[in-house]
C-alpha positions as CSV (number, residue, x, y, z in Angstrom):
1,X,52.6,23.2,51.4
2,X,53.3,19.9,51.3
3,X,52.5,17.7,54.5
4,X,54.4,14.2,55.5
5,X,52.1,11.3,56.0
6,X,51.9,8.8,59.1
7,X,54.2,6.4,57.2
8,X,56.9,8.8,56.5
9,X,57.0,9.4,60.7
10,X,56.6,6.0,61.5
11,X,59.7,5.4,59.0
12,X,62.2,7.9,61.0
13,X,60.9,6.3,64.6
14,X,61.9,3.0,63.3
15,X,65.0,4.1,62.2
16,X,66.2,5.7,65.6
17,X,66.2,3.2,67.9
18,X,65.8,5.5,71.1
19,X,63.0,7.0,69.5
20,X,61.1,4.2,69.1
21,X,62.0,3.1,72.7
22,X,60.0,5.8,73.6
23,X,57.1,5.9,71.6
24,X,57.2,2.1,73.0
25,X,57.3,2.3,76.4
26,X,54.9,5.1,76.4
27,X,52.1,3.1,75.1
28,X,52.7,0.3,77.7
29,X,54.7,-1.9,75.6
30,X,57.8,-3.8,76.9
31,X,61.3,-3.1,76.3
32,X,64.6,-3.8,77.5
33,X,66.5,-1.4,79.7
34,X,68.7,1.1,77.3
35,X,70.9,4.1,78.2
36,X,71.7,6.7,74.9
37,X,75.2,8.4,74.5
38,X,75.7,11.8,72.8
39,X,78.1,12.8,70.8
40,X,81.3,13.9,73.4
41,X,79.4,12.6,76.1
42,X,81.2,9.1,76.7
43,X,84.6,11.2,76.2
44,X,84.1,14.1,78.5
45,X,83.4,11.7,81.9
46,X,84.1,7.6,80.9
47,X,83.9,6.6,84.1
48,X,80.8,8.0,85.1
49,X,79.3,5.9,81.5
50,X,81.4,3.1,82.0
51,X,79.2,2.6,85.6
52,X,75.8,3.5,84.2
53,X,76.4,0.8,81.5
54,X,77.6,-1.6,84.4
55,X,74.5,-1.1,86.4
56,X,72.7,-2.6,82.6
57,X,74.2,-5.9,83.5
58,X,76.2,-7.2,81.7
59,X,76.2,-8.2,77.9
60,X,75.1,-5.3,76.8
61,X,74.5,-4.6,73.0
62,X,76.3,-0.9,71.5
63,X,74.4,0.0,68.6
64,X,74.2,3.4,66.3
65,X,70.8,4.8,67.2
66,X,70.0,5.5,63.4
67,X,71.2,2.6,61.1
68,X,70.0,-1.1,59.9
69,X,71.2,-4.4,58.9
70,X,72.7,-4.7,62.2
71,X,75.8,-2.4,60.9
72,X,77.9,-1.2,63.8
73,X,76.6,-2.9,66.8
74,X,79.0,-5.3,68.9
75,X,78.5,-7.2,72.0
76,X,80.1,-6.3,75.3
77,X,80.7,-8.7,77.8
78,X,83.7,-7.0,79.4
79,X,83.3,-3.3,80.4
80,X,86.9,-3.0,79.1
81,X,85.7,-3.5,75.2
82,X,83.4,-1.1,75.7
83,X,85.3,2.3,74.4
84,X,85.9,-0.1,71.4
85,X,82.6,-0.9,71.0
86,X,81.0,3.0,71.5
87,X,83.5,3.7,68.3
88,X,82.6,0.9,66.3
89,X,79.0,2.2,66.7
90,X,79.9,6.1,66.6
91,X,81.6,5.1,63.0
92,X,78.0,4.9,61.6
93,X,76.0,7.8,63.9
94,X,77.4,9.8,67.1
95,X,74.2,8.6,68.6
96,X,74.7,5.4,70.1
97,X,71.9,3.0,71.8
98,X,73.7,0.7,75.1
99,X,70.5,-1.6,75.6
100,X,70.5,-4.5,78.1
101,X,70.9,-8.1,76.7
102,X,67.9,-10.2,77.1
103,X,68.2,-13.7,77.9
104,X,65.5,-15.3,75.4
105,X,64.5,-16.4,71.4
106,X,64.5,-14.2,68.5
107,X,61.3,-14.2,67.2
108,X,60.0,-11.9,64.3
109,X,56.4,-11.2,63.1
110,X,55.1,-9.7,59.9
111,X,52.6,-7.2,60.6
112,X,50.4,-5.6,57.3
113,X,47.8,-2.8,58.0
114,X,44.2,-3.6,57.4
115,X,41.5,-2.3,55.0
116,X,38.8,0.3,55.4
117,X,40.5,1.3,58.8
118,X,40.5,-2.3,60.3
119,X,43.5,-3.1,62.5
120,X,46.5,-4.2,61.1
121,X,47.4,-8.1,60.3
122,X,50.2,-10.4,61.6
123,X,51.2,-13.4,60.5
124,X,52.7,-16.4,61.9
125,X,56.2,-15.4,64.2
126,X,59.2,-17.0,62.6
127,X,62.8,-17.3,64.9
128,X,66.1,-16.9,64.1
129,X,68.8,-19.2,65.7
130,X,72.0,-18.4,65.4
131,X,74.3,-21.6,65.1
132,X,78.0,-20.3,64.1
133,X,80.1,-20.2,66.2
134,X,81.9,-17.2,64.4
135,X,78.6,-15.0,65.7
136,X,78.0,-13.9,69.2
137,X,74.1,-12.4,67.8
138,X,72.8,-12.3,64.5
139,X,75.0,-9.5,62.8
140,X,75.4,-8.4,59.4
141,X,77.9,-11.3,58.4
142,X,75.3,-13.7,59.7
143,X,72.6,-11.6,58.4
144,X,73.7,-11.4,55.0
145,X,77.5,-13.0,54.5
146,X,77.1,-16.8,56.4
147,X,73.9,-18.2,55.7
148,X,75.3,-21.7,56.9
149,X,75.5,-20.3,60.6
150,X,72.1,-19.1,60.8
151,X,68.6,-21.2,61.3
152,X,65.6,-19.1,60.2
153,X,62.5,-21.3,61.6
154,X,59.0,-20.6,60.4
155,X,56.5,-20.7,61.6
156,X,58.3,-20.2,65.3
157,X,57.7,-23.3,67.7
158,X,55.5,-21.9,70.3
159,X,52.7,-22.7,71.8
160,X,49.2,-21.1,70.9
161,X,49.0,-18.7,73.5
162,X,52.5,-17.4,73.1
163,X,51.8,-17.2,69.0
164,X,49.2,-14.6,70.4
165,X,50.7,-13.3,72.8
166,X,53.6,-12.1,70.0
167,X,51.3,-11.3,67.2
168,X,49.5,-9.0,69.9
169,X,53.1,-7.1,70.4
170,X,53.7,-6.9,67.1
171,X,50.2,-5.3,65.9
172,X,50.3,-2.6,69.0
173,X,54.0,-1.9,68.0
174,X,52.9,-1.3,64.3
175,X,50.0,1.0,65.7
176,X,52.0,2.5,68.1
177,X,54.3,4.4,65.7
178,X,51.7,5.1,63.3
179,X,53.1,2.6,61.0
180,X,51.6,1.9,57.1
181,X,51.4,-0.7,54.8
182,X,54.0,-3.2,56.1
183,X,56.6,-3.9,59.0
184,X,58.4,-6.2,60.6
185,X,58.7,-6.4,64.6
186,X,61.4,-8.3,65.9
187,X,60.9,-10.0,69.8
188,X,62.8,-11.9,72.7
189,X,60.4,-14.4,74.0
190,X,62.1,-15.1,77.2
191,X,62.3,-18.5,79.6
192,X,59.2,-17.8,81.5
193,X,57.4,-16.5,78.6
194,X,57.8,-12.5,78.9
195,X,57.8,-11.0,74.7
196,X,59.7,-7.9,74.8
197,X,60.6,-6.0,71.5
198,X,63.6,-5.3,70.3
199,X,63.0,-3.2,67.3
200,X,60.4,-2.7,64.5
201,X,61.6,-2.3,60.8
202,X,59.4,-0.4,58.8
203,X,60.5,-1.6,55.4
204,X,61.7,-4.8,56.0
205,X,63.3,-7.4,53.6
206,X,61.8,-8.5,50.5
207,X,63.2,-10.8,48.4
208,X,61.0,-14.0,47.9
209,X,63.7,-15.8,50.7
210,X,63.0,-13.2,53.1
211,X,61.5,-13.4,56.4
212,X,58.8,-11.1,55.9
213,X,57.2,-12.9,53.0
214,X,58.3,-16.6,54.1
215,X,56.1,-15.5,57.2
216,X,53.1,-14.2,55.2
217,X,53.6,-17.7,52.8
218,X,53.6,-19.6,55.8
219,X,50.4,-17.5,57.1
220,X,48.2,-18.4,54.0
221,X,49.1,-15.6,52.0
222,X,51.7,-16.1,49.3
223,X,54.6,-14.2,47.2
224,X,52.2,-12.3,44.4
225,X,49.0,-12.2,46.1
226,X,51.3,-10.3,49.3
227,X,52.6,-7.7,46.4
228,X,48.9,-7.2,45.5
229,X,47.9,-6.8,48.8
230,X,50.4,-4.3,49.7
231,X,49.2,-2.3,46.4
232,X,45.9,-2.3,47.2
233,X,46.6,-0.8,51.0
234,X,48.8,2.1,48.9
235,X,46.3,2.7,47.0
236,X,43.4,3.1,49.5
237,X,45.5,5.1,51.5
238,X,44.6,8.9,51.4
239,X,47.8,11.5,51.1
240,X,48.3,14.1,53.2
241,X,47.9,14.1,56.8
242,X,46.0,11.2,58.4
């Protein structure tokens, strides 16, 4: 028999986006307020869903549970787009996330696990302003198609106790879904200084322009000696179950 290690698991919570809401909130960590939409539910009563995502507030961010890159996830600010929106998000998974919009700055942390069982590391946060005016949130054309309408700032301006205060988040999110080797958590810092997570991505980007490793260069640790890093946790990292 052939058993599935911690990193596999931690892979396919950090993929489905309820999951991982769950696995959050149950180890104390903050989230924002989320309802989760079955396939036929939304269809079979839309008025009784169309109230339940009202009492959210309003925006409120439809997303597929189970994909990346942003793909599939719209912003609602009008209860009337919101059939439109469940759609858009059913086209990549009939599990769809309706999560609350939080007022605040996009802040992302690097996160690597530690040797010989010590806790895991995370680097200097790094923030994401979105300045298009084509993008309501940073989707996959700002992600990936308009790199003029995006600011990617690192290390984050912040003040020391708030840099801790994320890295903190981001370490206990990595630990919290048994995560390995590397991942990438991605927090609102709000007005009155509240971090809450919006999702961790446990194999983040990885070119040399990507935030994960711009974040570990701006950290100390730089583009080779990261890869080496990262190959030395593999291989100190027993198979099986752990």
């Amino acid at each position: 028999m052939r058993y599935v290690g911690a990193g596999v698991l931690a892979s396919a919570v950090g993929m489905d986006k309820h999951f991982m809401k769950l696995v959050l909130a149950g180890q104390g960590l903050p989230v924002a307020p989320y309802t989760v939409l079955r396939p036929g539910e939304f269809e079979k009563n839309p008025q009784a869903w169309t109230e339940t995502v009202a009492g959210l507030g309003l925006p409120v961010f439809v997303k597929p549970a189970r994909a990346g890159s942003s793909l599939g996830i719209s912003r609602v600010d009008d209860l009337a787009d919101l059939p439109a929106a469940i759609a858009e998000a059913q086209r990549h998974d009939p599990k769809v996330l309706v999560e609350a919009g939080v007022v605040g700055r996009e802040i992302e942390c690097a996160v690597l696990g530690g040797r010989g069982g010590s806790r895991p590391r995370a680097s200097l946060p790094g923030e994401i302003v979105v300045t298009g005016a084509d993008h309501a949130f940073y989707d996959f054309e700002a992600k990936y198609l308009d790199e003029a309408g995006v600011e990617l700032s690192c290390p984050a301006d912040l003040p020391s106790g708030l840099v801790e205060e994320v890295q903190d988040v981001a370490v206990r999110t990595f630990e919290a879904v048994g995560a390995e080797g590397l991942s990438r958590v991605d927090v609102f810092v709000t007005d009155d200084g509240e971090v809450v997570v919006n999702e961790i991505n446990t194999m983040p980007g990885f070119t040399p322009f990507s935030m994960y490793p711009r974040m570990w260069e701006k950290s100390g640790l730089n583009y080779p000696d990261l890869i080496d890093e990262l190959i030395t946790l593999a291989l100190e990292r027993p198979t099986g179950l752990r």
